[in-house]
Structure formats: structure tokens, C-alpha cells
N, C-alpha and C positions, 0 to 999 in steps of 0.2 A: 793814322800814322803810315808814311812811304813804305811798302815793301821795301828791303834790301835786296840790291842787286847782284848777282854772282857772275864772275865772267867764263863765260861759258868755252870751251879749245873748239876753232873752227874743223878739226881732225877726227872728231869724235864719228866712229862708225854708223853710219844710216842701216838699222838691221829690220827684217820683217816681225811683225807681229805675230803672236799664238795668241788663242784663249785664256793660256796661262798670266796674260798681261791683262787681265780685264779687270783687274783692283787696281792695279797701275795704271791704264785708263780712265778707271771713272776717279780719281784721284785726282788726276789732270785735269778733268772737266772741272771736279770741283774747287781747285786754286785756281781754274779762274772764273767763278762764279757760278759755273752750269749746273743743271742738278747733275748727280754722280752717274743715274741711269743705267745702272749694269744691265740692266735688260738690252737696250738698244745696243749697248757695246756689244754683247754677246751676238747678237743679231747679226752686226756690221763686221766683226771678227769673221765669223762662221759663213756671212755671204762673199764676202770683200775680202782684200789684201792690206791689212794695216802694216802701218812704216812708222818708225820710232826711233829716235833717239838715246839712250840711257842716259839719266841722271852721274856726272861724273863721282860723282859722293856716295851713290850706290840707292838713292831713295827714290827708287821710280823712272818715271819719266820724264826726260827735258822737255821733250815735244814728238807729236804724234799726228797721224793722219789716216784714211782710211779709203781707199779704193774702192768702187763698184764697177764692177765692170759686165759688158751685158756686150757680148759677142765683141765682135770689130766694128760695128757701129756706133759705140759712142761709153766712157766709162764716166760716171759719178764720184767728186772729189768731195771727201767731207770733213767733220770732224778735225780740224785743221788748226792744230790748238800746238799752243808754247808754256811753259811753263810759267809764271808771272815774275819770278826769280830771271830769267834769261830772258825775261822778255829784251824786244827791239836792239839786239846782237847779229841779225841774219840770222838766225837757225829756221823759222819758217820759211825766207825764200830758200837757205839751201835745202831744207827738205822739200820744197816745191821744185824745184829746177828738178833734184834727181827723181821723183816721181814721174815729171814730165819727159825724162828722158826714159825710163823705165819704159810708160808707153808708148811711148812713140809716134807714130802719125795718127792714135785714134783721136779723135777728137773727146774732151776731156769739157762737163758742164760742171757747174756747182751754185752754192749758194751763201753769197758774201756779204758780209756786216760790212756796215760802214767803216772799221777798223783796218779788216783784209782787202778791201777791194781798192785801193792803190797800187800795192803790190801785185795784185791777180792782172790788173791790167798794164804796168809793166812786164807781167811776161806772156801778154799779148792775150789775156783775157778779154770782154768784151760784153757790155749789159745787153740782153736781149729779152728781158721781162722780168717779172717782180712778183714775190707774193704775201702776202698780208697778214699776219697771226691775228687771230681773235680767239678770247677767251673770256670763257664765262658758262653759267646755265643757260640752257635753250627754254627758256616758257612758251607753251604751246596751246593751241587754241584744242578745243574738244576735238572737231574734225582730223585733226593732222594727228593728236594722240590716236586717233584712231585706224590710222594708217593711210586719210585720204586727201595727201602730201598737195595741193593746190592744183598745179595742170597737168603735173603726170598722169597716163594710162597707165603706171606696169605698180605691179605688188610688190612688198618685200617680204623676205623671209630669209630664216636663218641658212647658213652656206654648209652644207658637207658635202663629203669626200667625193662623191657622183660629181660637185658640179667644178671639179679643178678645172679638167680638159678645158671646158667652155668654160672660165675663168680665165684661163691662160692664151688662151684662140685671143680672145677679147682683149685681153691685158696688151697684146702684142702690136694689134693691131691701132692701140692708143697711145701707148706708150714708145713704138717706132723700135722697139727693141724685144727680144724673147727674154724674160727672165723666170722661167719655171723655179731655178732654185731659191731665187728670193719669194714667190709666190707659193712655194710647196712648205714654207715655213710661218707663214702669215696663219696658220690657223691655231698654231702653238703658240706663234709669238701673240696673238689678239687675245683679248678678254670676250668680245662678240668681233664677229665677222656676217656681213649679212650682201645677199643679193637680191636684185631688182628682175623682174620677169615682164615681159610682156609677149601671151603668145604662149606662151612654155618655151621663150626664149630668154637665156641672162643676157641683160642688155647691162647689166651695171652692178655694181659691188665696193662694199667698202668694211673698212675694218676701224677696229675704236683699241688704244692697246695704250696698256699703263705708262704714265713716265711721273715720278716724283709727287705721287700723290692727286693727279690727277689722269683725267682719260685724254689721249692723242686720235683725233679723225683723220686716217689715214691707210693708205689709199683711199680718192675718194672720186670712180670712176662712173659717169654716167652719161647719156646719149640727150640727158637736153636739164635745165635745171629741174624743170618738176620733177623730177626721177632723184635729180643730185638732193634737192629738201626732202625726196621723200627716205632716201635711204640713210641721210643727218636724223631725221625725225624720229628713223626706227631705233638708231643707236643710241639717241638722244635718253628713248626709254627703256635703257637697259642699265640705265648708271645713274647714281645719286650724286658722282664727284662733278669738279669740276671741268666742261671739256675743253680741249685746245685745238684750233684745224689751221694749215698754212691757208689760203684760201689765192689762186691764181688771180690778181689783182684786172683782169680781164675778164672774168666772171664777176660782174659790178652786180647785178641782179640777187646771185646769191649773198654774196655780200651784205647788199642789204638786209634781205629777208632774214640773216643770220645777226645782223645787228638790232633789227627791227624786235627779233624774239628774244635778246638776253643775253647776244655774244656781244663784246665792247674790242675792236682795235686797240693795238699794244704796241705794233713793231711791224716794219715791213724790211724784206729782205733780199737783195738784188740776185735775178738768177742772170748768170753770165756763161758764155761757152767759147773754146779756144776751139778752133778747126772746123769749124760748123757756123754757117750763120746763125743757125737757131738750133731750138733744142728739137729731137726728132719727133715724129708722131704728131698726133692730132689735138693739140692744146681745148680744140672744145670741146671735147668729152674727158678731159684731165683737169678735174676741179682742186684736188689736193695731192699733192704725192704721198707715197708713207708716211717716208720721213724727207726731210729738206737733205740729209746727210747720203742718200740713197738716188736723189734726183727725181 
């Protein structure tokens, strides 16, 4: 049966988000299908600047979005949800327009379902790569259970607090942006978090973190693929559920080897960026982002 539609006042105040809105957002995610993920909300709350709408009837939220932002290099749009009641009214272009004015000349990436990405590129969005969800268990062969991930040389092992600094050195230099506050929370928000050595150097790290019942591979940063399968491999044996990784659609290699062992293609997701030709930093050593909402 059709949802019923509510018509929404184009007047309604565009106000900032608190923590205190994180039932209110995972509420939103879930009228329109997503899982609710209060975890991730909280996450994106606490690093980012969420912008919201209120429901005029007093139940929540009409629509919602949620900032990342990482210096004056470049911020991350996510979570960019309308309520299914108001949907196709303009409320996500007007809450898109005023966020885009909010920031200003930084240049602004994200990552668009075939739904939003009409609108993202009337206001001068722009595809410049894609990346591929797969899900599933990883089955593994004896050797790679055993931690000796195909042609990588470096080890993995689990991450603490000693190896942030050179965590973040690393992060910055991949990702084309510094974000210590979203990486200094990655160890409470993760269920395992694990880095790559070679040397008694971190060459790479990734993290494995709950959403809806299963585990999320994310970040998932490494200096060539045998490194990126070995540090899937490690996380792979730390969880019985099911795992999920965005998987950068130019990393084919991995891809494979990740479908070859047990993950199956679901969904691919166009990453787009306004003020930027492309997105910053080093795309081949940036195999998964945390999260797609984060960039």
C-alpha cells in the first residue's frame, strides 16, 4: 500500500543537529528502509555537523543530513535522508542548497544512490568514481587463516594506543586530509581494529565495526592489495557475522579475491564531488572508506 503523503511548509526552519536527535535520526533512516544504526549516528553526530528539519506534527524528523568536515580541504556529505511522508516536495534540495551555502567555497564529496544523484548534479555535483558493496562470509584457505594474506610482506596485528600518531601520519597522507578526531574515535567505535607492519613500520590499518547485525570493513587502508587481503583476512577471523566492505570499484583485484572467497556484489554507489575534480589524496592505498557517509 502507497505511503500517504503530507505536504510539508517550504518555511520550516533548517536547525543544527545534537546527540540528543540520534533516535530521531535512526528513525529517519529506518522510514526509509536503512537500518536504524545508532551507532553510526552517534559517530557522525559527534564528528560532523548534522542539519535537520523538524517534523511539523512534532514526530521527529522530516529530513536530515550530516557534515564531515576535515580542515578547508574538502568536507563529506552524508546521510541525506527525507522523510518518506514529504518525500519529493524539495526539502532535500532545500536542505542541500543551505548546507552548500553554509560551506562555502570548500569543496564538498559524497556518495549517491541512483535516487539523489539527479539532484546532486543539478547543483553542480559531478561522478568521479564509484564503489561496490559486497557482502557475505569471507572462506579462507588454511595459509591466509593463518595470516600469510598472498603477496604481501608486512604482518598484522591488533592496533593500540602507541600506534595512533603513525595511524594518523598515514591516514593523512591517503586520505589528502588530517582527521585525528574522526580516527581518535575509531578504536571505541570498532569491535577489532587491526594494523599492517612492515619493518616496524604501519603501512596500513583497518577497522571492522557493527551496523544492524552485521560487521562493516571500514577504513580499509593499505600500500598495495596483498596488505589490503591480508588485513580483510585478519578481521575476517575475528567475527562469526556477517561482513559488509564498500570496496573502491578500481581496486578490481581485490574485488575479485573478495568475491572469489565468499563476498557476493549487492549495490554500487556513485562517489561524486562539487569544487574538486576528484576526491583528494591517494586513491590506491584507499581501498574502503569507514563509512560511505564520512567519505
Amino acid at each position: 500500500m502507497p505511503s500517504i503523503r503530507h505536504a510539508l511548509p517550504d518555511n520550516l526552519p533548517i536547525r543544527l543537529l545534537t546527540r540528543g536527535d540520534l533516535v530521531a535520526c535512526a528513525d529517519l533512516s529506518e522510514d526509509r528502509g536503512w537500518p536504524r544504526d545508532e551507532h553510526r549516528w552517534s559517530l557522525l553526530l559527534g564528528a560532523g555537523t548534522g542539519y535537520g528539519i523538524d517534523d511539523p506534527t512534532g514526530k521527529g524528523l522530516a529530513a536530515a543530513c550530516v557534515v564531515t568536515s576535515y580542515g578547508h580541504t574538502h568536507a563529506a556529505l552524508g546521510m541525506m535522508l527525507v522523510a518518506e511522508r514529504y518525500a519529493r516536495q524539495g526539502a532535500g534540495r532545500r536542505l542541500l542548497v543551505h548546507v552548500l551555502s553554509a560551506h562555502g567555497e570548500t569543496p564538498l564529496t559524497l556518495f549517491a544512490t541512483d535516487q539523489g544523484r539527479p539532484l546532486y548534479e543539478k547543483l553542480g555535483f559531478a561522478v568521479v568514481g564509484s564503489v561496490e558493496r559486497l557482502v557475505g562470509r569471507l572462506v579462507l584457505d588454511v595459509r591466509a587463516e593463518a595470516g600469510g594474506a598472498d603477496d604481501s610482506s608486512a604482518t598484522t596485528r591488533r592496533a593500540t594506543a602507541r600506534d595512533l600518531p603513525a595511524i594518523v601520519a598515514l591516514d593523512a597522507s591517503v586520505f589528502g586530509s588530517e582527521r585525528t578526531q574522526m580516527l581518535a574515535r575509531l578504536p571505541a567505535f570498532s569491535d577489532h581494529f587491526r594494523v599492517a607492519e612492515r619493518a616496524d613500520e604501519v603501512v596500513g590499518f583497518a577497522a571492522l565495526w557493527p551496523s544492524d547485525g552485521s560487521h562493516v570493513i571500514g577504513p580499509l587502508i593499505a600500500p598495495d592489495t596483498g596488505t589490503a587481503k591480508a588485513l580483510v583476512a585478519s578481521l575476517a577471523s575475528d567475527t562469526e557475522l556477517t561482513m559488509r566492505v564498500e570496496v573502491d570499484t578500481r581496486h578490481t583485484e581485490l574485488r575479485r579475491w573478495l568475491t572469489e572467497h565468499g563476498l557476493t556484489a549487492v549495490s554500487s554507489t556513485a562517489l561524486m564531488a562539487r569544487g574538486c575534480p576528484d576526491v583528494p589524496g591517494d586513491w590506491s592505498r584507499r581501498f574502503a572508506p569507514l563509512t560511505v557517509a564520512t567519505g
